[in-house]
C-alpha positions as CSV (number, residue, x, y, z in Angstrom):
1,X,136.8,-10.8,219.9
2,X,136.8,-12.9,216.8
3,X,139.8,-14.8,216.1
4,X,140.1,-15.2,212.2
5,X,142.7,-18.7,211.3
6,X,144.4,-18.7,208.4
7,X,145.0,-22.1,207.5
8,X,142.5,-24.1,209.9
9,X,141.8,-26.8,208.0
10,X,145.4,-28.0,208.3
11,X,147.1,-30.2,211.3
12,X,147.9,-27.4,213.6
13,X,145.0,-25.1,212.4
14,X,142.2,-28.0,213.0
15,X,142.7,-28.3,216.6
16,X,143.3,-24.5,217.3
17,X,139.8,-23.9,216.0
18,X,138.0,-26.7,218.4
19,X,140.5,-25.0,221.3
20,X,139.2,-21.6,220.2
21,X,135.7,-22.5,220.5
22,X,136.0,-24.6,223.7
23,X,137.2,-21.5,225.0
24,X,134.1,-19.8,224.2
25,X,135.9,-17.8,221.3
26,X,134.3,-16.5,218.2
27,X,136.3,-17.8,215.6
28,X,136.4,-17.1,212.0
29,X,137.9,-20.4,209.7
30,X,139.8,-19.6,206.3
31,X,141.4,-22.7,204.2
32,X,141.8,-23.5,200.7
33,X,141.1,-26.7,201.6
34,X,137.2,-25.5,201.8
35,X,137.2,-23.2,199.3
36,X,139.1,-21.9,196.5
37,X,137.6,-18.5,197.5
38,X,139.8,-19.2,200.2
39,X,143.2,-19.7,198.5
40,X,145.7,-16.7,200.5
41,X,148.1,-16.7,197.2
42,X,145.0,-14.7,195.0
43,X,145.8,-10.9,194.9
44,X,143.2,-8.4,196.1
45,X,141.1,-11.4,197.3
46,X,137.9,-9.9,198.6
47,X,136.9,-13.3,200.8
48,X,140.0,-12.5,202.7
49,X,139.4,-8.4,202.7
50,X,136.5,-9.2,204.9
51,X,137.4,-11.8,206.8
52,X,140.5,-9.3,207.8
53,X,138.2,-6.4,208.6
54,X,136.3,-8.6,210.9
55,X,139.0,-10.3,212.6
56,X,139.9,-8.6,215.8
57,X,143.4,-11.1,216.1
58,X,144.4,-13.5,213.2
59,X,146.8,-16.3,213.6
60,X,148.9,-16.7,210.3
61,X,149.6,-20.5,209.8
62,X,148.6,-21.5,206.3
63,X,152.2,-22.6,204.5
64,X,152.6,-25.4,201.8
65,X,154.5,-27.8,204.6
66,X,154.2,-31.4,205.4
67,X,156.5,-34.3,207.2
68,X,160.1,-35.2,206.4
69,X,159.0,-37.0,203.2
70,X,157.1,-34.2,201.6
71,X,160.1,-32.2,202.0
72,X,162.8,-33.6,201.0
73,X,160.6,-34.2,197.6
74,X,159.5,-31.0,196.9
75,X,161.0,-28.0,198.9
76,X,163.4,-27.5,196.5
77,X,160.8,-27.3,193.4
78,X,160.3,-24.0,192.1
79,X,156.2,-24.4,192.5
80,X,157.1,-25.2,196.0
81,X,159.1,-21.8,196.6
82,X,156.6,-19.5,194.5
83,X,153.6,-21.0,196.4
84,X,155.0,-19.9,199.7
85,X,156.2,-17.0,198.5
86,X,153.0,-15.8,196.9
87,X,150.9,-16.9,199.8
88,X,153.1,-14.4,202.0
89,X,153.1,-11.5,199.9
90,X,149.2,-11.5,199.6
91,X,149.3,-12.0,203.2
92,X,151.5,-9.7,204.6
93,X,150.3,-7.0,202.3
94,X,146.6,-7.6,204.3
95,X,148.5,-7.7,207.8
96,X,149.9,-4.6,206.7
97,X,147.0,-2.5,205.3
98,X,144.5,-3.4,208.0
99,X,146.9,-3.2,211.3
100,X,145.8,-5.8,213.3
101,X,147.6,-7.8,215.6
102,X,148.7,-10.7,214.6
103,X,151.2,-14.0,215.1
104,X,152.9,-16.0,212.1
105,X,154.1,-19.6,213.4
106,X,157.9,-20.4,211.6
107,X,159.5,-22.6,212.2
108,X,162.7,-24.4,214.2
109,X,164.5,-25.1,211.0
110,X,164.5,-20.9,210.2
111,X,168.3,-20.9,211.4
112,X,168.7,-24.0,209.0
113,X,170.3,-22.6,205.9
114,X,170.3,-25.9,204.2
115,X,166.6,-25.5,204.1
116,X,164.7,-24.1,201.5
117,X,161.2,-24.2,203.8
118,X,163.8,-22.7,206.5
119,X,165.1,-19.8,204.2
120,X,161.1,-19.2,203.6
121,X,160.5,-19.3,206.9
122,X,162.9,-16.9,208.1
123,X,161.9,-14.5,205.2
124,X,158.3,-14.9,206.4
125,X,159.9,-13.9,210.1
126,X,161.4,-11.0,208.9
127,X,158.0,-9.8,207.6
128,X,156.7,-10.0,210.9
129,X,159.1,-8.3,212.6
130,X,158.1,-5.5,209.9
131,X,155.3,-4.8,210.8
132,X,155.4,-5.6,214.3
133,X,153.2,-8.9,214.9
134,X,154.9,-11.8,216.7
135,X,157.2,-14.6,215.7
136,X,156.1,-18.2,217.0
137,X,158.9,-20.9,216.4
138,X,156.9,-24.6,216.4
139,X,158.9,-27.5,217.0
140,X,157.3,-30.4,215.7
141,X,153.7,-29.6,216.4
142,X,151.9,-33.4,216.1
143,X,148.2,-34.0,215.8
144,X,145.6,-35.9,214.0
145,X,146.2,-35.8,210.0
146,X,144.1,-35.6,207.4
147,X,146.3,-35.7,204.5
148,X,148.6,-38.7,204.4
149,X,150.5,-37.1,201.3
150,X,152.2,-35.1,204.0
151,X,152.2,-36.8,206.9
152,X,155.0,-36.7,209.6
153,X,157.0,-39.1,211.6
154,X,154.2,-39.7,214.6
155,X,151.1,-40.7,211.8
156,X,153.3,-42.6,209.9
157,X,154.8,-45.1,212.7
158,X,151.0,-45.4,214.0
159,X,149.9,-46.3,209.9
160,X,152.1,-48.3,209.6
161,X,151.9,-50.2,212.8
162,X,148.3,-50.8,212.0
163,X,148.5,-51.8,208.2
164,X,151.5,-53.6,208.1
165,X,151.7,-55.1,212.0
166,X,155.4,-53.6,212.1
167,X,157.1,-49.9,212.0
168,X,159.6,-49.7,209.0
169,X,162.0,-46.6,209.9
170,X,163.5,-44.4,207.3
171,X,166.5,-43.3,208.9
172,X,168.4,-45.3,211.8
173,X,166.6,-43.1,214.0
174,X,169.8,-41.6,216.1
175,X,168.2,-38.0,215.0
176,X,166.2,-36.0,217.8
177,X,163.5,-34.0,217.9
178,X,161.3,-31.9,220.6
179,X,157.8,-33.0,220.0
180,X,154.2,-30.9,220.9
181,X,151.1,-32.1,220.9
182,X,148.9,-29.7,219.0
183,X,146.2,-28.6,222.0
184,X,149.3,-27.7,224.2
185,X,150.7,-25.8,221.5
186,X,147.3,-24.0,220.6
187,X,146.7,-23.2,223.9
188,X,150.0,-21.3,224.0
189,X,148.9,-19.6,220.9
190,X,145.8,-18.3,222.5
191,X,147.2,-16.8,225.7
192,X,149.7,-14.5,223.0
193,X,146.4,-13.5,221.3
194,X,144.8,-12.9,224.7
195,X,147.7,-10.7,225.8
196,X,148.9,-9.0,222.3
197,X,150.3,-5.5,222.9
198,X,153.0,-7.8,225.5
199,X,153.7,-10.0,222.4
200,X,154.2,-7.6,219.4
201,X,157.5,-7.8,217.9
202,X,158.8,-10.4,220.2
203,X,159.7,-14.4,218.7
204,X,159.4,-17.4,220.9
205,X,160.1,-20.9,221.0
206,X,157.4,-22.8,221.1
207,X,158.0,-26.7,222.5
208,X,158.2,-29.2,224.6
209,X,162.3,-28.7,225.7
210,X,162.7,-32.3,225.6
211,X,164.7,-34.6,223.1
212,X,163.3,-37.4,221.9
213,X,165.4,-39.5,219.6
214,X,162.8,-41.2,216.3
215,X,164.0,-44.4,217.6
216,X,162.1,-43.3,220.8
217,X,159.0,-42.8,218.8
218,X,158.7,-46.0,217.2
219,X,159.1,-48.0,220.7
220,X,156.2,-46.4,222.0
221,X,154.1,-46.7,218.7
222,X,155.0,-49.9,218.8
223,X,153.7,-50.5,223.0
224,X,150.7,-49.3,221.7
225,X,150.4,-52.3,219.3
226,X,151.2,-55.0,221.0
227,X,155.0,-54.6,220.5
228,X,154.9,-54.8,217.0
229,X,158.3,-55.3,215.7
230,X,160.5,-52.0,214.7
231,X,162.8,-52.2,211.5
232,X,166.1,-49.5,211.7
233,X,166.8,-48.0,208.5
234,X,170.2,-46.9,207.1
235,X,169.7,-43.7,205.7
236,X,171.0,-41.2,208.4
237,X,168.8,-37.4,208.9
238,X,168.9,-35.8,205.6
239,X,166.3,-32.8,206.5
240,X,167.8,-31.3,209.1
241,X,171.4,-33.0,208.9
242,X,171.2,-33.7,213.1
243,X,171.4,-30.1,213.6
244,X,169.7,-30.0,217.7
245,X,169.7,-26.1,218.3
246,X,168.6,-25.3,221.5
247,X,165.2,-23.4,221.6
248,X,165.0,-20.0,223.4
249,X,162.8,-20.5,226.7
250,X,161.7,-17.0,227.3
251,X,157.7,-18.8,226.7
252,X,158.0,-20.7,229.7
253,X,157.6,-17.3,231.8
254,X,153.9,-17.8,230.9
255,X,153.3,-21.3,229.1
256,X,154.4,-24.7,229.7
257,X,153.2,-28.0,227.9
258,X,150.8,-30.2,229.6
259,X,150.7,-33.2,227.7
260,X,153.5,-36.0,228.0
261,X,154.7,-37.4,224.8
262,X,153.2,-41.3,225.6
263,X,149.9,-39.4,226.5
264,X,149.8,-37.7,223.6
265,X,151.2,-40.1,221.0
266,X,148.4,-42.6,222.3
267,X,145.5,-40.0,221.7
268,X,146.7,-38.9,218.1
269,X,147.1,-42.6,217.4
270,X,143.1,-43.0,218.8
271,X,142.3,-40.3,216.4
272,X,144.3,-41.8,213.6
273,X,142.4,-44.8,213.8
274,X,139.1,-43.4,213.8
275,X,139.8,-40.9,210.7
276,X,141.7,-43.5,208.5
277,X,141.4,-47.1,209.9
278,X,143.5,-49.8,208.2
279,X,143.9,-47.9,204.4
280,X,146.5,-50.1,202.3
């Protein structure tokens, strides 16, 4: 069985492809980030072609996305828009032609019409339902980062613990979120590949079913560091607007996260170190 990723050279994809192949999985990488042969918005791209006819299960999770910063700058920009909406179409079209089962990971904020990355996401949902692959719902997936310009709340506390010896919040961090830790949540993704006839046409939540409040996150950044100091902000959630919708738990019939959030907040911030150091 050869699992093809679309988007693995991204936070989420990354660490699915080293659970993949610790799992003795063939698995088949395919990122713009490595090649622009590899960019999903080209039409009639024949890189893709045979990746898809070798591919016996394909996880869709390439999507222009980053943290809270990236998108309140830019969701709203019309590059922003078309590049997800291209990406999609030359996507969906391949799901389509070839047939094989697949699962395309949305996102929490789908229900949020406030959004523009929702709205996408939800359209993106839709397509899926279509043509009868399944719907995975990530709630704040965090991992090790590789590109800062779009880094989320996790690898920004930890930076910024380590450059500046203190955590400077954004927001007054009342806002709450239900965090994952990337291996739990790619270990959820491969037992829907491993079982895909059960799966097709059905959307899950995808989480940790926990609330964590951002203020949360900082204090145990901050442990890790020797109690560096944490400064509030004043700026209240402008992303989601404190919007906590409760997340379906139909996946916990055959899933449930592993990693606690101080265990897992301690390893990304290992990782952290060792792939950026101190960088200001």
């Amino acid at each position: 069985m050869t699992h093809l990723v679309l988007g693995s050279a991204g936070q989420i994809g990354h660490v699915l492809v080293q659970y993949l192949t610790t799992q003795g999985e063939t698995v088949e990488t395919f990122d713009i980030r490595d090649s622009p042969d590899q960019d999903l918005r080209l039409q009639n791209n024949l890189h893709l072609e045979r990746a898809f006819e070798r591919a016996s299960y394909i996880y869709f999770l390439a999507y222009d996305v980053g943290g809270s910063r990236y998108l309140q700058a830019n969701q709203s920009e019309q590059w922003f828009v078309m590049n997800n909406l291209r990406l999609m179409t030359s996507t969906f079209d391949m799901l389509e032609q070839h047939g094989k089962p697949f699962l395309f990971t949305s996102s929490q904020m789908a229900d949020m019409t406030q959004s523009t990355y929702g709205a996408l996401k939800a359209v993106g949902e839709h397509a899926t339902m279509s043509l009868n692959g399944t719907v995975v719902r990530l709630w704040n997936v965090y991992g090790p980062e590789r590109d800062l310009s779009r880094a989320h709340v996790i690898t920004d506390f930890v930076l910024s613990a380590i450059n500046k010896q203190k955590i400077s919040m954004r927001t007054d961090g009342r806002e709450t979120r239900q965090f994952l830790h990337a291996t739990d949540c790619s270990r959820c993704l491969h037992l829907i590949s491993q079982d895909s006839q059960t799966h097709e046409g059905v959307s899950y939540d995808v989480t940790s079913f926990e609330w964590t409040a951002i203020s949360s996150i900082a204090t145990i950044v901050s442990k890790l560091y020797s109690n560096v100091p944490v400064e509030i902000g004043e700026a209240s959630d402008a992303l989601q607007n404190s919007v906590d919708v409760e997340p379906k738990r139909d996946i916990l019939k055959f899933w449930q996260p592993a990693i606690s959030l101080p265990d897992g907040v301690s390893s990304v911030a290992q990782e952290i170190e060792q792939l950026h150091g101190r960088i200001l």
